[in-house]
Backbone bond lengths (Angstrom), bond angles and torsions (degrees), N, CA, C in turn:
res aa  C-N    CA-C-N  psi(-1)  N-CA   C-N-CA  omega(-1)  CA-C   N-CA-C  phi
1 X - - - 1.445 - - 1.530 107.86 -
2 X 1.400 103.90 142.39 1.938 97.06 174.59 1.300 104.25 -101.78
3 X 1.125 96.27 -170.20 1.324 96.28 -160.36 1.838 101.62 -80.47
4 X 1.297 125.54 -63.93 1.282 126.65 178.43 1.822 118.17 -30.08
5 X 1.568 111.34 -30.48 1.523 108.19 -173.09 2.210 71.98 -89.85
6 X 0.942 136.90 -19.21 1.602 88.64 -171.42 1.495 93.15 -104.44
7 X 1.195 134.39 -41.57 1.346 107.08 159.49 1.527 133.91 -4.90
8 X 1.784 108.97 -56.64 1.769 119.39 162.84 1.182 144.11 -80.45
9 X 1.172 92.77 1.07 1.910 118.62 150.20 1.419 110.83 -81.37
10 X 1.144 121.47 -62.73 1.434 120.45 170.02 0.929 131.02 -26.85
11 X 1.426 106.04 -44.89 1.606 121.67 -168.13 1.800 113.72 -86.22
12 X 1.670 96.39 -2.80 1.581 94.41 175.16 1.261 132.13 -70.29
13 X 1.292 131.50 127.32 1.599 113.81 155.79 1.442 125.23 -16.34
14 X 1.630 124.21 -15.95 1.312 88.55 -170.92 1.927 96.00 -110.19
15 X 1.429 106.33 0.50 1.343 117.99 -179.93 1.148 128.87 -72.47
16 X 1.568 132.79 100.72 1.716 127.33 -164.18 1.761 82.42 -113.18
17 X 1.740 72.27 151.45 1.570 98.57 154.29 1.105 124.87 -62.44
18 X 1.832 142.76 171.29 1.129 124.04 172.10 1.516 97.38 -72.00
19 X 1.018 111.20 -36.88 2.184 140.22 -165.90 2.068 92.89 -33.96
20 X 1.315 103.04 -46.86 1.384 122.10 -149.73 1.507 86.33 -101.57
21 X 1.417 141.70 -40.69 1.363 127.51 171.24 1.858 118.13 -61.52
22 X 1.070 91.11 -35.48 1.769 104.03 -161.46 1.689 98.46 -71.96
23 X 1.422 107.74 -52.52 1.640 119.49 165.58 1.849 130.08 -58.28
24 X 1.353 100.51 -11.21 1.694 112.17 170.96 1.296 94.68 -91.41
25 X 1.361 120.62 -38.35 1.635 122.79 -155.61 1.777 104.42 -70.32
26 X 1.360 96.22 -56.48 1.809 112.61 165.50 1.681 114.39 -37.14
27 X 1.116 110.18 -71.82 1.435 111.39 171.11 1.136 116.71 -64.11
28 X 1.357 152.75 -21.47 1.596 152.50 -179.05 1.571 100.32 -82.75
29 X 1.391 119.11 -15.99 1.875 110.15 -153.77 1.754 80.59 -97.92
30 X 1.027 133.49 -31.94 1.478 135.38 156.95 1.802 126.13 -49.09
31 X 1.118 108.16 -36.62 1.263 110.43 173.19 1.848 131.26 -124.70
32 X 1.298 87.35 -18.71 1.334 95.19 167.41 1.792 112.89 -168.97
33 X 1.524 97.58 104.14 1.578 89.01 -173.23 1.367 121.88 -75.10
34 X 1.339 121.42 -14.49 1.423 119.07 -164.31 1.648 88.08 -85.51
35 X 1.304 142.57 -9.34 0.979 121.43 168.92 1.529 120.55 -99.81
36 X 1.824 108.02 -12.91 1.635 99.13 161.29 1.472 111.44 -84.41
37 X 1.577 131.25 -31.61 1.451 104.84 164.27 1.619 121.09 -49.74
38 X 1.277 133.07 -34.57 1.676 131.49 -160.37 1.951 83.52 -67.45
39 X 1.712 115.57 -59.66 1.617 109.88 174.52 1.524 135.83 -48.44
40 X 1.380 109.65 -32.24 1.486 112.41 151.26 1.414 122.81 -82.70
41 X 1.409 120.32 -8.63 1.578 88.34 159.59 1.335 109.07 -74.07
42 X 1.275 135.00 -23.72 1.065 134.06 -158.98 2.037 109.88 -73.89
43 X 1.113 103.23 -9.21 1.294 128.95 155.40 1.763 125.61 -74.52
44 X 1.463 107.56 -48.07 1.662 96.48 173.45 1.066 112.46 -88.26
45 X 1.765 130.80 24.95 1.431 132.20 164.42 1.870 119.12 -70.64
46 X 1.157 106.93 -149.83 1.824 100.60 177.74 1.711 74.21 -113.48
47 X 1.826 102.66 146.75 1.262 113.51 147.24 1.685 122.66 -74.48
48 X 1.559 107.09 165.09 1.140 100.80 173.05 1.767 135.23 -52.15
49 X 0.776 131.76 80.87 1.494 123.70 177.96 1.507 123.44 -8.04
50 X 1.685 94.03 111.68 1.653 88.61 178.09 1.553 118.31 -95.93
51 X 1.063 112.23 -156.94 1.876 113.36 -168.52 1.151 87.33 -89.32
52 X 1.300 94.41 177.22 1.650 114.80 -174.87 1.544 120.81 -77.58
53 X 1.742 106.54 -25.79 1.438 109.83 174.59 1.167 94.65 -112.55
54 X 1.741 139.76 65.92 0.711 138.91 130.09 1.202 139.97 -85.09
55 X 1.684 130.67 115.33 1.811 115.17 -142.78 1.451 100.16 -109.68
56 X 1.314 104.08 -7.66 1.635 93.93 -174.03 1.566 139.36 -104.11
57 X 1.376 120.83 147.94 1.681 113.63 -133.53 1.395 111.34 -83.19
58 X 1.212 131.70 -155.38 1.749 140.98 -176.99 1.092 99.13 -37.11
59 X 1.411 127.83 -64.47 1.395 129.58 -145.10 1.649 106.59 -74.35
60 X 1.148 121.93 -17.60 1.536 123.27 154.64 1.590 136.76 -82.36
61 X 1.707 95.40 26.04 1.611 106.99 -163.67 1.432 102.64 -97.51
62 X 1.645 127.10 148.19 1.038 139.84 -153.11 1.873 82.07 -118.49
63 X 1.862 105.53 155.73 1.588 101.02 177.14 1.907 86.96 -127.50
64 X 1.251 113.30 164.93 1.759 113.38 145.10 1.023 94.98 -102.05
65 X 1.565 93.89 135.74 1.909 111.71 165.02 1.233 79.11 -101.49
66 X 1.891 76.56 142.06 1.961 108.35 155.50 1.518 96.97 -127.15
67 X 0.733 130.67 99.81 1.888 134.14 158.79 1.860 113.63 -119.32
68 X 1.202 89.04 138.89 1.757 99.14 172.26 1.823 94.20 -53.28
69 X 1.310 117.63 151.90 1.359 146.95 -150.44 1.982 84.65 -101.71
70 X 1.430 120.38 -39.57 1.563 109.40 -173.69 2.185 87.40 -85.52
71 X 1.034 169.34 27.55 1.158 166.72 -134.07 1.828 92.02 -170.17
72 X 1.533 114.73 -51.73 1.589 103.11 177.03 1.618 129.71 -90.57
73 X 1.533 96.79 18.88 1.766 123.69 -171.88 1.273 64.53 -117.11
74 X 1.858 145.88 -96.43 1.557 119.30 -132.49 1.855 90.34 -61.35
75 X 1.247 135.68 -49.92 1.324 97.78 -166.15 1.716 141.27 -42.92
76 X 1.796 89.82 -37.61 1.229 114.75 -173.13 1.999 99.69 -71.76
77 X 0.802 112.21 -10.62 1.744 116.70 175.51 1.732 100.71 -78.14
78 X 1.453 105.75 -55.30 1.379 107.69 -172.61 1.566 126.71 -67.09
79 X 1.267 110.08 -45.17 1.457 130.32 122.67 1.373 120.85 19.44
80 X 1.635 102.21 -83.30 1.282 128.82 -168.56 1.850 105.66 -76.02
81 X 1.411 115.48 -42.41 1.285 122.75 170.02 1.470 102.04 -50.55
82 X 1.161 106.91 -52.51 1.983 107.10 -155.82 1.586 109.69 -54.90
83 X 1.745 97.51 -43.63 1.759 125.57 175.29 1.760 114.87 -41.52
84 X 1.749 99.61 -56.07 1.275 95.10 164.67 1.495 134.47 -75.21
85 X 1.482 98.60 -43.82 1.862 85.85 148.38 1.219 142.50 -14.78
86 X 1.601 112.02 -56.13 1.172 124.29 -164.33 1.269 98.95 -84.19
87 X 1.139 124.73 -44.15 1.767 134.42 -177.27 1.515 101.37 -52.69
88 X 1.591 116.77 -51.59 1.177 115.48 -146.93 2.066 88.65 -76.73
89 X 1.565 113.82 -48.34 1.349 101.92 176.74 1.586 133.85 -59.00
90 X 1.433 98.51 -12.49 1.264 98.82 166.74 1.801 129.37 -84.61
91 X 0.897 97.97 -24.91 1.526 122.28 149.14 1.970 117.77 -30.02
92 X 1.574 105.02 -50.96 1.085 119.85 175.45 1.200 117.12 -76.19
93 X 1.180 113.01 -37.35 1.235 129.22 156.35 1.953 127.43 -11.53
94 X 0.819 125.55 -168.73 1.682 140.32 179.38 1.402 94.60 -113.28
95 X 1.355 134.79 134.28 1.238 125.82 -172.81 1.684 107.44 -96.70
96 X 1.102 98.63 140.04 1.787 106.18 -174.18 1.002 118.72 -85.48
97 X 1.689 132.95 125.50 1.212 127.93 -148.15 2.057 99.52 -82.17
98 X 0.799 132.44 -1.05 1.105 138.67 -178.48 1.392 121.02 -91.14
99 X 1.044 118.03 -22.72 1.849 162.02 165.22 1.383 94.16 68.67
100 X 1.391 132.48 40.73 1.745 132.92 -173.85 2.134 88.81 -72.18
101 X 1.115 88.52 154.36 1.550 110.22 160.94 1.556 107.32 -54.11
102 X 1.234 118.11 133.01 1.479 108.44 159.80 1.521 148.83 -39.22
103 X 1.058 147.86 130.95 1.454 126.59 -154.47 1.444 100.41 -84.44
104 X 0.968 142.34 -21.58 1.546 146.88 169.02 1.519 98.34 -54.23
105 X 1.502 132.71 -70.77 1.706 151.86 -177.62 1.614 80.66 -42.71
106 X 1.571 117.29 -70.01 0.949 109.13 -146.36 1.984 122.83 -52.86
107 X 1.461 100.93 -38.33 1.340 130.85 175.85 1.770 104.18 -50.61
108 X 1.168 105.86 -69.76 1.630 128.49 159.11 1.639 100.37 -16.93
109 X 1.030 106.56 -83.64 1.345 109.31 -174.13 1.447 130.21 -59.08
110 X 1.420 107.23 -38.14 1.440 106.59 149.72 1.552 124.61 -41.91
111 X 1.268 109.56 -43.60 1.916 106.37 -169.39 1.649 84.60 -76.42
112 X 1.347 128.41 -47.35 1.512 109.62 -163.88 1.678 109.30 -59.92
113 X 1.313 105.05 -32.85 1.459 98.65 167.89 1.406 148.26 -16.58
114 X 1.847 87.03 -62.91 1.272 128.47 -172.03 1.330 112.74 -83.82
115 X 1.243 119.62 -38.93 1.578 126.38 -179.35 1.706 99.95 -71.45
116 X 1.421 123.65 -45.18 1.204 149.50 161.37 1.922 95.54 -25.97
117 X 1.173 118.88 -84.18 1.286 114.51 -168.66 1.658 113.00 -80.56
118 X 1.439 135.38 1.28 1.155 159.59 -167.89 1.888 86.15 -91.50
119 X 1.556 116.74 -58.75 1.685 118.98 166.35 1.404 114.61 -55.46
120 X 1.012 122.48 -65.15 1.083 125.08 177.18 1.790 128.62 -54.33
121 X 1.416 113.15 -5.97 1.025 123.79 169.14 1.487 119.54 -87.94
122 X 1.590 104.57 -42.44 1.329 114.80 167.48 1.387 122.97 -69.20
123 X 1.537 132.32 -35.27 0.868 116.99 170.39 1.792 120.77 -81.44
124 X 1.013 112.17 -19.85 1.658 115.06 150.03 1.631 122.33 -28.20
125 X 1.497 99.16 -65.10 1.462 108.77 -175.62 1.070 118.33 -66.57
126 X 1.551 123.92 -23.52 1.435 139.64 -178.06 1.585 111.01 -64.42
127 X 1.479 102.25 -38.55 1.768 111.99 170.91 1.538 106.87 -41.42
């Protein structure tokens, strides 16, 4: 594979980072484990295959998700709980003179993002 065709795998909706698996898995084992074990298996699978002059290690490994489309809506629910969590504890918080979102919320919201267009990909294809 060269690098440009895996570059465009990468870039798919259905392509997570490990960064973005390991961080759904963390927050799911809190609220619902049977749905962070189904995300860590998705971890002891093979990552995507990188190019040949590709030098950099695990932690830059791309996965394909396959999950049922009602399984990446409950994540994206739990997700969304954790997000306000974080909002709401930051709240308690010392208020930051900059008034940015919390970097915890902020992180949060990134993975809902992603799971976000990860649905929306699947139900696309389903058309």
């Amino acid at each position: 594979m060269d690098a440009n065709e895996y570059r465009e795998i990468c870039c798919r909706p259905d392509s997570f980072q490990r960064a973005v698996l390991e961080a759904t898995t963390q927050i799911l084992l809190q609220s619902h484990p049977p749905l962070a074990v189904r995300v860590r298996e998705l971890l002891e699978g093979s990552p995507i295959s990188k190019p040949d002059l590709h030098g950099a290690g695990k932690n830059t490994d791309y996965f394909t998700v396959k999950l049922d489309v009602a399984d990446a809506e409950q994540i994206v629910g739990f997700l969304q709980d954790a997000e306000v969590a974080a909002v709401l504890d930051a709240q308690m918080a010392p208020v930051e003179s900059n008034g940015r979102t919390p970097t915890k919320a902020d992180r949060v919201a990134a993975l809902v993002d992603t799971w976000m267009g990860y649905v929306a990909f699947r139900e696309e294809a389903a058309i």
